[in-house]
N, C-alpha and C positions, 0 to 999 in steps of 0.2 A: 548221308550220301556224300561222295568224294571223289574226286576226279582226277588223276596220279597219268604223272610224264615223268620217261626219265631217258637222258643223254649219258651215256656210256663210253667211254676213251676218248671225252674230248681233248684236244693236243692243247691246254693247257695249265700249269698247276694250282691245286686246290687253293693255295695261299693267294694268288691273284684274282680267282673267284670270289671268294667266302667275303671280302666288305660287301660289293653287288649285291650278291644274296643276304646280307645283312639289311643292305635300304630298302629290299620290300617285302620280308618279312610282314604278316599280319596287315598286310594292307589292301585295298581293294584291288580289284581287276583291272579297272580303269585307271585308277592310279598308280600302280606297280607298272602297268606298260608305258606310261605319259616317266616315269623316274627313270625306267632304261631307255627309253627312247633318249633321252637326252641325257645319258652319261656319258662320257667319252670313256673310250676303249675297246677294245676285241670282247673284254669278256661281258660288258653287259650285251653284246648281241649273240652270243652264245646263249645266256639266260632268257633273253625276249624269246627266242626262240621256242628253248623247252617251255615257256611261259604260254606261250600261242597255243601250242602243242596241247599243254592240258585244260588251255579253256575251248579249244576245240573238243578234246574228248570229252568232255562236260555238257557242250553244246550239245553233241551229234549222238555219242553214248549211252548219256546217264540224262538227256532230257532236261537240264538243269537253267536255270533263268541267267546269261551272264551277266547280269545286272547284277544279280546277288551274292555273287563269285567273290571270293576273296582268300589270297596265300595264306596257307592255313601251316602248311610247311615248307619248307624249302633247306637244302642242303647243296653243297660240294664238297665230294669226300676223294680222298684222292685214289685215284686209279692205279693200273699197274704202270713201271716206269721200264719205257727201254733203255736201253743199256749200251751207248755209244762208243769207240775206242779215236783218238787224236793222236797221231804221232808227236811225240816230248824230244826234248835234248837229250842226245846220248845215248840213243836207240831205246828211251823210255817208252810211252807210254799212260796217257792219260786219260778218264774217262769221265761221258759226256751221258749225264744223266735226263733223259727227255721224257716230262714228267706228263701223266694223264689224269685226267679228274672224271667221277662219273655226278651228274648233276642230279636231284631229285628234287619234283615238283610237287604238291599235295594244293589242289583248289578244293574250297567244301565252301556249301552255301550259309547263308548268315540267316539265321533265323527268325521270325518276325518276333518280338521281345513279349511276353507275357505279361498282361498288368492284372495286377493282383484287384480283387473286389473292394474298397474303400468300408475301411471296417467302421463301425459307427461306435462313435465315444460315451464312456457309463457317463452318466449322470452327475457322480459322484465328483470325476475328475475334471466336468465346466463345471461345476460347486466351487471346487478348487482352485480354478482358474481365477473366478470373477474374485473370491476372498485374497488373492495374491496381489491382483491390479488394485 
């Protein structure tokens, strides 16, 4: 089960996003908010945001424990770019590219870890054991 946000034309570019979403990659819920909380910049509150976002639909949606919550993916890819014009020297013309990023969130729960049966050892190999000591 998985629990998916995503921000769409955020007004700023992927390449100032993408470290953010690099630091809380694969990391817990709790933790991933406690690293943007305290980065400086626009764009980790951009992220917390969509971060919220999909551990609420996780909560409220898909029924999920947020305790067990954890960025399972995370992306900033970039959007479309509007397309500005600056008046230049000389009756030029210059242009002012204002870039968008769309954000994508993926929370999925952590599974409780499986312990395998404790296999019991032949005979043969504590024979072996004791003859070695």
């Amino acid at each position: 089960m998985e629990a998916k946000a995503v921000a769409k034309y955020v007004r700023m570019s992927s390449s100032k996003l993408k470290p953010v979403t690099d630091l809380v990659r694969g990391k817990d819920l709790n933790e991933a908010l406690t690293i943007l909380k305290f980065t400086p910049g626009k764009g980790s509150e951009l992220v917390e945001k969509v971060v919220k976002s999909a551990a609420a639909n996780a909560e409220n949606n898909h029924e999920m424990d947020p305790e067990k919550l954890y960025v399972a993916e995370i992306n900033a890819n970039q959007g479309p770019t509007m397309k500005r014009w600056r008046p230049g020297a000389q009756g030029r013309a210059g242009m002012i590219l204002k870039r968008t990023s769309n954000i994508y969130v993926t929370l999925k729960e952590k599974e409780a870890p499986v312990k395998a049966a404790p296999k019991a050892e032949e005979p043969e190999k504590e024979a072996e054991k004791e003859e070695v000591r």
